[in-house]
Each structure stands twice: as structure tokens, then as C-alpha cells.
PyMOL CGO cylinders between C-alpha atoms (Angstrom):
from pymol import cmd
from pymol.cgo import CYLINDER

trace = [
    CYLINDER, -23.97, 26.41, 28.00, -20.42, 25.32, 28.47, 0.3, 1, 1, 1, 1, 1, 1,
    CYLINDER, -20.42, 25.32, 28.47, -18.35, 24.83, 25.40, 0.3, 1, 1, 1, 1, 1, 1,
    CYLINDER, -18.35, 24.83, 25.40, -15.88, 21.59, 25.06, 0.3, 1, 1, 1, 1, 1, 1,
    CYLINDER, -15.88, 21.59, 25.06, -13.27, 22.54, 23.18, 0.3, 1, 1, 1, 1, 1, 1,
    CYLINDER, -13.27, 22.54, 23.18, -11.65, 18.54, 22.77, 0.3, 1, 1, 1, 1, 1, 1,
    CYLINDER, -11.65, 18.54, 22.77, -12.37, 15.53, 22.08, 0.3, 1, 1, 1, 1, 1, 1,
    CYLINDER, -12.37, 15.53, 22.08, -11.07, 14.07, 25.75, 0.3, 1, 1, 1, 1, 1, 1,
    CYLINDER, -11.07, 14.07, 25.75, -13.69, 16.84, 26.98, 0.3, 1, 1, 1, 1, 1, 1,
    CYLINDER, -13.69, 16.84, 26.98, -16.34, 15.66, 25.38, 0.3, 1, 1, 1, 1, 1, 1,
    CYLINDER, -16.34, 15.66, 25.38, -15.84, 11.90, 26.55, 0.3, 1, 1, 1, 1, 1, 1,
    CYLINDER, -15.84, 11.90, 26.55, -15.08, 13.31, 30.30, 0.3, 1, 1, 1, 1, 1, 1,
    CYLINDER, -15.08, 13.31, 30.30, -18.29, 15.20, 29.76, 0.3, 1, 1, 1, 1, 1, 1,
    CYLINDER, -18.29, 15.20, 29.76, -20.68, 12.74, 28.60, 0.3, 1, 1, 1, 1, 1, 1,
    CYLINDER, -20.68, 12.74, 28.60, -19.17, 10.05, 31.33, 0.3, 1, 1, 1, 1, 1, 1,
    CYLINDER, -19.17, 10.05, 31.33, -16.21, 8.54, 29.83, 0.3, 1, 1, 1, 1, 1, 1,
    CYLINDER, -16.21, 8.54, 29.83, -15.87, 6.07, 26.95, 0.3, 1, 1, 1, 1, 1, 1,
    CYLINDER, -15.87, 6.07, 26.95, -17.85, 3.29, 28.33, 0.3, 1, 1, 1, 1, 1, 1,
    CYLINDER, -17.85, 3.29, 28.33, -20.37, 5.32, 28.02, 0.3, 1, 1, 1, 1, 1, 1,
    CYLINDER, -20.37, 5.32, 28.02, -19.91, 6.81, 25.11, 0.3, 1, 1, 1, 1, 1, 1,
    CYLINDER, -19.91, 6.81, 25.11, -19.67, 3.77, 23.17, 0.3, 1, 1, 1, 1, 1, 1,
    CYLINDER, -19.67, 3.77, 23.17, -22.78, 2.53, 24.04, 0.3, 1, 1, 1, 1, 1, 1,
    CYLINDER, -22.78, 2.53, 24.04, -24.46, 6.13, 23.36, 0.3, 1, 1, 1, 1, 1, 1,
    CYLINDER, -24.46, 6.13, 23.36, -22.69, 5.76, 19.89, 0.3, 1, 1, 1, 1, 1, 1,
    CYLINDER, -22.69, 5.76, 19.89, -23.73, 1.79, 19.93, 0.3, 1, 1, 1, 1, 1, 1,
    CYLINDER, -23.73, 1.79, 19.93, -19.76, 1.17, 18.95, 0.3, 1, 1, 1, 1, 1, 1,
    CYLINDER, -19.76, 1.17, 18.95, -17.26, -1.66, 20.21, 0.3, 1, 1, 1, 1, 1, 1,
    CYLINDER, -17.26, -1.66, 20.21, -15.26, 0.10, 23.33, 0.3, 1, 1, 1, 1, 1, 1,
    CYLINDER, -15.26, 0.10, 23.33, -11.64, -0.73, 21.26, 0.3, 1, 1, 1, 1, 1, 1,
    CYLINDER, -11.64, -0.73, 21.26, -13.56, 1.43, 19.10, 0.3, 1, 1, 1, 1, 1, 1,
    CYLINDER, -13.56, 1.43, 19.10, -14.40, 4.04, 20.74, 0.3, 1, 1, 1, 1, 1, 1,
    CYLINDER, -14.40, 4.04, 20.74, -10.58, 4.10, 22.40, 0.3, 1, 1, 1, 1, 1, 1,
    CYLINDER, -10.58, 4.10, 22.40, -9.02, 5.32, 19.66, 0.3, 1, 1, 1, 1, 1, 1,
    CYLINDER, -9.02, 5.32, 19.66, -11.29, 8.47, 18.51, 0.3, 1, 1, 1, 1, 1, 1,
    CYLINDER, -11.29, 8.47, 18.51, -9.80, 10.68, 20.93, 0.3, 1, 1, 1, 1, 1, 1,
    CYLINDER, -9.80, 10.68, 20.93, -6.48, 10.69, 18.88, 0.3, 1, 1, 1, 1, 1, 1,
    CYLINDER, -6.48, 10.69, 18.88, -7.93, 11.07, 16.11, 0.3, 1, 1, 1, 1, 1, 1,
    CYLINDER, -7.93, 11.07, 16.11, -7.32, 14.28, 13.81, 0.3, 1, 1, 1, 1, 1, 1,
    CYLINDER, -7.32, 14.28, 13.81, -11.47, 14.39, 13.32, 0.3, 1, 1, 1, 1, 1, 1,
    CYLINDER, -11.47, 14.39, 13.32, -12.10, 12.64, 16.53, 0.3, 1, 1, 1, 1, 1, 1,
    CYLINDER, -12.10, 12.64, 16.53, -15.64, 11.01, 15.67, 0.3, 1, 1, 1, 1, 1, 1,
    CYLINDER, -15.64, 11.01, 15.67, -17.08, 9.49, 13.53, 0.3, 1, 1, 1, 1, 1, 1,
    CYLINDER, -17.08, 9.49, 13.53, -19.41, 11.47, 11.47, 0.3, 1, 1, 1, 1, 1, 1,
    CYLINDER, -19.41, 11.47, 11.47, -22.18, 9.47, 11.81, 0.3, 1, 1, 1, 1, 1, 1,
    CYLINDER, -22.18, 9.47, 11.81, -22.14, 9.98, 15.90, 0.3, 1, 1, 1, 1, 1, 1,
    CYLINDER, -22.14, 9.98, 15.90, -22.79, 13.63, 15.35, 0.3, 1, 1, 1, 1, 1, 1,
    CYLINDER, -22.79, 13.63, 15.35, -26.26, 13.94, 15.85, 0.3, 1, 1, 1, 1, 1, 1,
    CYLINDER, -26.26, 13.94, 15.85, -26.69, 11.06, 18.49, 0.3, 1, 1, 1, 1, 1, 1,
    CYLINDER, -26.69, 11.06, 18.49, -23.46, 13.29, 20.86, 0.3, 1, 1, 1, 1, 1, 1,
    CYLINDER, -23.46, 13.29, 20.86, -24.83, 16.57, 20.05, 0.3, 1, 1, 1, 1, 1, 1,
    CYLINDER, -24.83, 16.57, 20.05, -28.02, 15.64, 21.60, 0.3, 1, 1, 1, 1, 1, 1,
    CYLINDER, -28.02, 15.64, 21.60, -26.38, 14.01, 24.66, 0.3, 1, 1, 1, 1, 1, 1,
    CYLINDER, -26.38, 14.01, 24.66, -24.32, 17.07, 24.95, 0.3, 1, 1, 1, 1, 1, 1,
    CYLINDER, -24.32, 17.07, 24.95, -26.80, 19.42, 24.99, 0.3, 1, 1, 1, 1, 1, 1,
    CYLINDER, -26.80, 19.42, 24.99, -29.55, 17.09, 27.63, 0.3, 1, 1, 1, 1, 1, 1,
    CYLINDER, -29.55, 17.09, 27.63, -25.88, 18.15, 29.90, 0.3, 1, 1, 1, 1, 1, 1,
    CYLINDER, -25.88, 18.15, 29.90, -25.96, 21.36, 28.94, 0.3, 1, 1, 1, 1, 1, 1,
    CYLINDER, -25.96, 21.36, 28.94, -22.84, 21.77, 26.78, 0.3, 1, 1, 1, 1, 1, 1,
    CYLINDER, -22.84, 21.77, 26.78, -21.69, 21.67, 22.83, 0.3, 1, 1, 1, 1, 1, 1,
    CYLINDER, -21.69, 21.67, 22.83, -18.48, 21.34, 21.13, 0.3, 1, 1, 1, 1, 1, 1,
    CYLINDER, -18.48, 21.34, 21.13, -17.55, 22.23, 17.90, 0.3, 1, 1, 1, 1, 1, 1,
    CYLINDER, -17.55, 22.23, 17.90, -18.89, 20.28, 14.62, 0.3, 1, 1, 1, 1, 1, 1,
    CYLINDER, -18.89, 20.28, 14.62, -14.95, 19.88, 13.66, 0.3, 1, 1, 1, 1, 1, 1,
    CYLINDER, -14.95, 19.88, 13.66, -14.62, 17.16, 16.38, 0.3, 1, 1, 1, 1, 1, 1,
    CYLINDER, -14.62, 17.16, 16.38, -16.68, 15.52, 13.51, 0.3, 1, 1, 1, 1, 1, 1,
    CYLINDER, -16.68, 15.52, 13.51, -15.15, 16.46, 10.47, 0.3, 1, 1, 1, 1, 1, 1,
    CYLINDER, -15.15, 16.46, 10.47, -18.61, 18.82, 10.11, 0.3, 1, 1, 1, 1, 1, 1,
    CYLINDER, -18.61, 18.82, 10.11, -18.02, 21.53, 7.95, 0.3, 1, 1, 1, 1, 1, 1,
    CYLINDER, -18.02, 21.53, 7.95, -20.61, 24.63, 7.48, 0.3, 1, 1, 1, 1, 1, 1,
    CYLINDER, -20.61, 24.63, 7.48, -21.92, 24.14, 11.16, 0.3, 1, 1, 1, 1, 1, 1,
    CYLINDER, -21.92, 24.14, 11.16, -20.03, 26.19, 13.16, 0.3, 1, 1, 1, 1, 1, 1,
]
cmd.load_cgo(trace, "trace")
């Protein structure tokens, strides 16, 4: 399983942020501005781009989510 250690990895990975925003169901302008983000995602996409992640056969670390206690 590959490891994504950023949050520009884990957008490249899952197809870009077109995609990602509608796997997250957010506004693209939204979606933009995660990657520069000290805890890149929102929470509440956790479980919804953990899932995606691993169906590609890769994770990333819960920090990228402001998870704590997960890693």
C-alpha cells in the first residue's frame, strides 16, 4: 500500500480536485484552498477519502485531517 505523505499527494492520487470535491460533495473554490491548509481537510472528509484512498490502494496520515489517536 503506498503511503501519501501530503496533502497535494493525496489530491494527485485520488484524480485531482475536481474530483475530489465531488467525492467530498464540496464547492471546487472549496476544495482549492485545503491543500494550504495547516490540517489540510476538513475533518468531516476523513472517512469518505480514506475509503477512496484505500479502493486505490494507498493511505495517508490521519494528521492531513487534524485526526489525532489514529496514527
Amino acid at each position: 500500500m503506498r503511503r501519501l505523505k501530503s496533502a497535494k499527494a493525496v489530491v494527485d492520487h485520488l484524480g485531482g480536485l475536481p474530483k475530489v470535491a465531488v467525492l467530498t460533495d464540496t464547492k471546487i473554490n472549496t476544495a482549492k484552498n485545503w491543500p494550504s491548509r495547516k490540517k489540510a481537510f476538513p475533518a468531516s472528509t476523513y472517512v469518505v477519502m480514506q475509503r477512496a484512498l484505500r479502493r486505490r490502494r494507498a493511505t495517508a496520515s490521519p494528521l492531513l485531517w487534524g485526526m489525532r489517536g489514529l496514527e
